[in-house]
MARKEFI-183108 format. One line per 3 residues: their letters; for each residue x negated, y, z negated of C-alpha. Coordinates in Angstrom, 1 decimal. Example, Ala and Ser with C-alpha at 12.3 -4.5 7.8 and 13.67 -1.06 7.14 Angstrom:
<recs>
as	-12.3 -4.5 -7.8 | -13.7 -1.1 -7.1
</recs>
This chain:
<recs>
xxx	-223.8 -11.1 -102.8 | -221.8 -14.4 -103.5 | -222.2 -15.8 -107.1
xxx	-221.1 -19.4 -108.5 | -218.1 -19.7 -109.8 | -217.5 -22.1 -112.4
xxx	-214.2 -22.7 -114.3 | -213.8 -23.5 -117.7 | -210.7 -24.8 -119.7
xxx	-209.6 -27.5 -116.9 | -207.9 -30.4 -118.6 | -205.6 -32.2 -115.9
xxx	-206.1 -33.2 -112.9 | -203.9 -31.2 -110.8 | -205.5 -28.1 -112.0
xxx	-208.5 -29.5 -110.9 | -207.7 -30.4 -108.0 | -206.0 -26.7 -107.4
xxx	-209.3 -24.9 -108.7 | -211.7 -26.9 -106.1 | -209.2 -26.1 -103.3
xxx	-209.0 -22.5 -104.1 | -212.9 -22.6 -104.0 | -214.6 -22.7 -107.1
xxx	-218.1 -24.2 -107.6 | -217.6 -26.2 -110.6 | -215.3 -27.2 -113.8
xxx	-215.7 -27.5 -117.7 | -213.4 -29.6 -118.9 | -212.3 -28.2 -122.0
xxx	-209.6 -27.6 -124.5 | -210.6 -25.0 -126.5 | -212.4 -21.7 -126.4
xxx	-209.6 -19.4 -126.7 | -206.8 -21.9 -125.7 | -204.2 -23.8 -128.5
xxx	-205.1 -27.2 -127.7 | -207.1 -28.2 -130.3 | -204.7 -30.8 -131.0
xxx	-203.8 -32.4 -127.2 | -206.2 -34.7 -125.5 | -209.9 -34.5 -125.9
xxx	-211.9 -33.1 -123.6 | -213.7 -36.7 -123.2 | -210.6 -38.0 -122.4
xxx	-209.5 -35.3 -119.4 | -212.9 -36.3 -117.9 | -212.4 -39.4 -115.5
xxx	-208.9 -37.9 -114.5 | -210.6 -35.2 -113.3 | -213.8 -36.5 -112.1
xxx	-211.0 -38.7 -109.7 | -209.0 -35.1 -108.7 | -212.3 -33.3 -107.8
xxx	-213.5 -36.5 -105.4 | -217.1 -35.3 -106.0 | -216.5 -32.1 -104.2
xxx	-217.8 -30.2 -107.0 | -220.2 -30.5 -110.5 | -218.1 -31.3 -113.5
xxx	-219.3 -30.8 -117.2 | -217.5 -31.7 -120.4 | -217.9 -29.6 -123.5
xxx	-215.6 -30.1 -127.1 | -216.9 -33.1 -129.4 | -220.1 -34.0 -128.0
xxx	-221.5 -34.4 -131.6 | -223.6 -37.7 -130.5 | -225.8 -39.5 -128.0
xxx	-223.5 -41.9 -127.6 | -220.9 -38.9 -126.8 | -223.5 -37.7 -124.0
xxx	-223.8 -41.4 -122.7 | -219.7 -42.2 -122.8 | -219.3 -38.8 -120.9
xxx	-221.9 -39.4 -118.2 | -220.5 -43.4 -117.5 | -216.5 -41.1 -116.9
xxx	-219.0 -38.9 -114.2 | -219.7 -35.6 -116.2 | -222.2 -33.9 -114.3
xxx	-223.5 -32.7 -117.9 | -222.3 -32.2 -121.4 | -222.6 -29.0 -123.3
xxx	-222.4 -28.7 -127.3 | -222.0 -26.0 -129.4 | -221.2 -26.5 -132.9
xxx	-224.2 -29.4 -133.7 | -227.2 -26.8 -132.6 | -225.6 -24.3 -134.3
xxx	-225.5 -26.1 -137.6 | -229.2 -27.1 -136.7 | -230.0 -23.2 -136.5
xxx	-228.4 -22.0 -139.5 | -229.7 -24.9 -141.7 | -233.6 -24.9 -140.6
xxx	-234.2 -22.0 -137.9 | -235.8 -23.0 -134.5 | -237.0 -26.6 -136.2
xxx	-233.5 -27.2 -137.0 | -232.2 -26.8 -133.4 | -235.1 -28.8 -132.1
xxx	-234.3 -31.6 -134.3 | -231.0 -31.6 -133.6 | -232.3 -31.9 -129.7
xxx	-234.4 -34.8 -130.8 | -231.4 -36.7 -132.7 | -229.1 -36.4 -129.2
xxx	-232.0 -37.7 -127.2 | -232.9 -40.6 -129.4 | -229.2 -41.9 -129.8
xxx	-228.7 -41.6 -125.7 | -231.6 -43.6 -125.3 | -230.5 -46.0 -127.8
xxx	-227.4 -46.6 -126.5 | -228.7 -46.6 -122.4 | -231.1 -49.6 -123.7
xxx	-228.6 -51.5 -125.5 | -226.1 -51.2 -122.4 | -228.8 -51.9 -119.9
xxx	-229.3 -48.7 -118.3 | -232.8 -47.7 -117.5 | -231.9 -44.0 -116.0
xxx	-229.0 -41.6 -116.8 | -228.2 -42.5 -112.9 | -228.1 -46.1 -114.4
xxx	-224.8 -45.1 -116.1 | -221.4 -46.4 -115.0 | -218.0 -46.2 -115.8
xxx	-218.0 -50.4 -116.5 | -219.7 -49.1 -119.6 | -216.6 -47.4 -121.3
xxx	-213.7 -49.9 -122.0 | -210.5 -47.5 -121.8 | -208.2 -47.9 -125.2
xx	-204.4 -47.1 -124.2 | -202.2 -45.6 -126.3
</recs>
């Protein structure tokens, strides 16, 4: 029996592009979760580097500072697959229970439908990269 393998902790491209031709199924881009970058790039700004490495040949999600809608939507336009967060819903269960992590829910939906009306994008496959302008540093 063959199970997916998906690979967490990616944040450059030639690892990416090493981990999709040594077969994996997917990527997280990620800096943290055991590793001591907490203070490199951000995960959202790995993503479109490695979105380009993987050339669509495999599912990549973005976790690490999605604490907005507007985190979700910026994400999506660099081609995540998905996001994931952690700390928000957590917060939202500690503070209020079940209700808290619902809300929290709620709050990430409204903002990413906020943001996809005021860029003009009827449909999370509305979403392109012409919607992020890219600061250099």
């Amino acid at each position: 029996m063959r199970g997916k393998l998906i690979v967490k902790g990616i944040v450059t491209g030639e690892d990416a592009a090493l981990a999709v031709r040594e077969g994996i199924d997917g990527i997280v881009v990620s800096n943290h979760g055991g590793r001591n970058e907490e203070t490199l790039r951000a995960s959202i700004d790995c993503v479109a580097e490695i979105v380009a490495a993987v050339k669509r040949k495999v599912p990549v999600f973005v976790d690490g500072g999605i604490r907005r809608g507007t985190d979700v939507f910026k994400a999506l336009a660099l081609g995540a697959t998905a996001v994931g967060i952690g700390r928000p819903h957590g917060w939202g269960l500690a503070a209020f229970g079940q209700e808290g992590v619902e809300a929290v829910l709620d709050i990430y939906a409204r903002e990413l439908k906020a943001i996809m009306r005021q860029a003009g994008t009827p449909s999370l496959a509305a979403i392109e990269s012409r919607a992020v302008i890219h600061r250099r540093i």
